[in-house]
Residue, then its C-alpha position, 0 to 999 in steps of 0.5 A: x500500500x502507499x506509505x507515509x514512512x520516512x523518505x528511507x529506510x531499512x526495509x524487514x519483510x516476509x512473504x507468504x500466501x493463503x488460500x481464499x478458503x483460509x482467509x476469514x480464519x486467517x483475519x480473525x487471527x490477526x483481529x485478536x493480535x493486531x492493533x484495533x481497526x484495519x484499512x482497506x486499500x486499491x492500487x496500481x503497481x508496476x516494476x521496473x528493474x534498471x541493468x546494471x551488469x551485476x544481479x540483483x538488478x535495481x528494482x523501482x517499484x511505482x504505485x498509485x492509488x487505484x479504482x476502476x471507475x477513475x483509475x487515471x490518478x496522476x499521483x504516484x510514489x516511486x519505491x527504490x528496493x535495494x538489493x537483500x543484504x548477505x546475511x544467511x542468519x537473519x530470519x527475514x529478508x532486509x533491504x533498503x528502500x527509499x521512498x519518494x512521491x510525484x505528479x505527472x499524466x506523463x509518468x510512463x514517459x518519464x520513466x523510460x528516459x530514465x532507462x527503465x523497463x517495465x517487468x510487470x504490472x498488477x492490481x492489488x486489493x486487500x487490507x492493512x493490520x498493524x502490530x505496534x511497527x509491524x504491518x501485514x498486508x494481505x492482497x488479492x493480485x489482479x492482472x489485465x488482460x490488455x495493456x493500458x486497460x483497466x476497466x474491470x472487464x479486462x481485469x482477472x484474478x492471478x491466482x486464488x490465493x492471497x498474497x501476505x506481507x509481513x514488515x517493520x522498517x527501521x531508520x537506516x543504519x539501525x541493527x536489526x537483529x531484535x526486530x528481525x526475531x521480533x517479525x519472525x516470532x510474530x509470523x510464526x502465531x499465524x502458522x498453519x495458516x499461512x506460513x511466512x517464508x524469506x523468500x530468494x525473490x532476487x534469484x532468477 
């Protein structure tokens, strides 16, 4: 979802998915261990990835809120996801993530001077539960048919499946071996539901 968090930072996830089937037990767990209330949330996201010789590519990620009677919004975030640091040990994945926002009806445009190319796009819709700093999010992932199009007449589920999220972000250069046990002990309350996996996603 489009956040409202520092400019940067460092960036604890875990991956997950849960069957359609699943999903109501799955909810009333996280009502009983998160923070009262949820939010609900529509957007657009499309990836970007910029060769640089070496793997991982850079990965900018851009966003902007989404509805399917007036999807034309020209406000967009631009998300920057560094490359996971090499480390075996930790339980999630970290990686920095920098963060900026811009207007522009020309975006596709601006985009391609800058060199990008576009991997893939998806609509996602779900809901938002936090934990303290945590955050789950657990989205349906929609696909067009035709590019450019979005009316709902062009958009089909990708799976029957949820996708779930699982972060906390902390300032830059903070060590993050607490919050990393902290995130993974969390993840591990939702088992068998839904089992929270650090996912080589970089590795093609």
């Amino acid at each position: 979802m489009l956040t409202s968090m520092p400019y940067q930072c460092q960036e604890l996830i875990l991956y997950g998915s849960v069957f359609a089937d699943n999903l109501p037990d799955l909810e009333r767990r996280l009502t009983g261990l998160c923070d009262p209330g949820s939010t609900e949330f529509s957007e657009h996201d499309l990836s970007f990835s910029l060769r640089t010789g070496t793997d991982p590519d850079v990965t900018i990620r851009l966003r902007r809120r989404f509805n399917v009677d007036s999807y034309q919004s020209h406000q967009w975030q631009f998300r920057y996801i560094g490359g996971p640091e090499p480390d075996q040990k930790c339980p999630v994945i970290v990686r920095k993530v920098i963060d900026s926002n811009a207007y522009s009806h020309l975006m596709m445009d601006f985009v391609k001077t800058l060199g990008l190319r576009m991997d893939y796009e998806f609509i996602a819709k779900g809901t938002v539960w936090t934990n303290g700093k945590m955050k789950v999010v657990i989205s349906q992932i929609q696909k067009t048919e035709k590019a450019g199009y979005y009316d709902q007449s062009n958009l089909k589920r990708f799976s029957d499946s949820y996708l779930v999220e699982m972060s906390v972000c902390l300032p830059d250069s903070a060590e993050y071996t607490a919050a990393a046990k902290q995130l993974r002990d969390f993840a591990d309350q939702l088992l068998p539901l839904v089992e929270m996996e650090k996912v080589d996603y970089w590795k093609k």
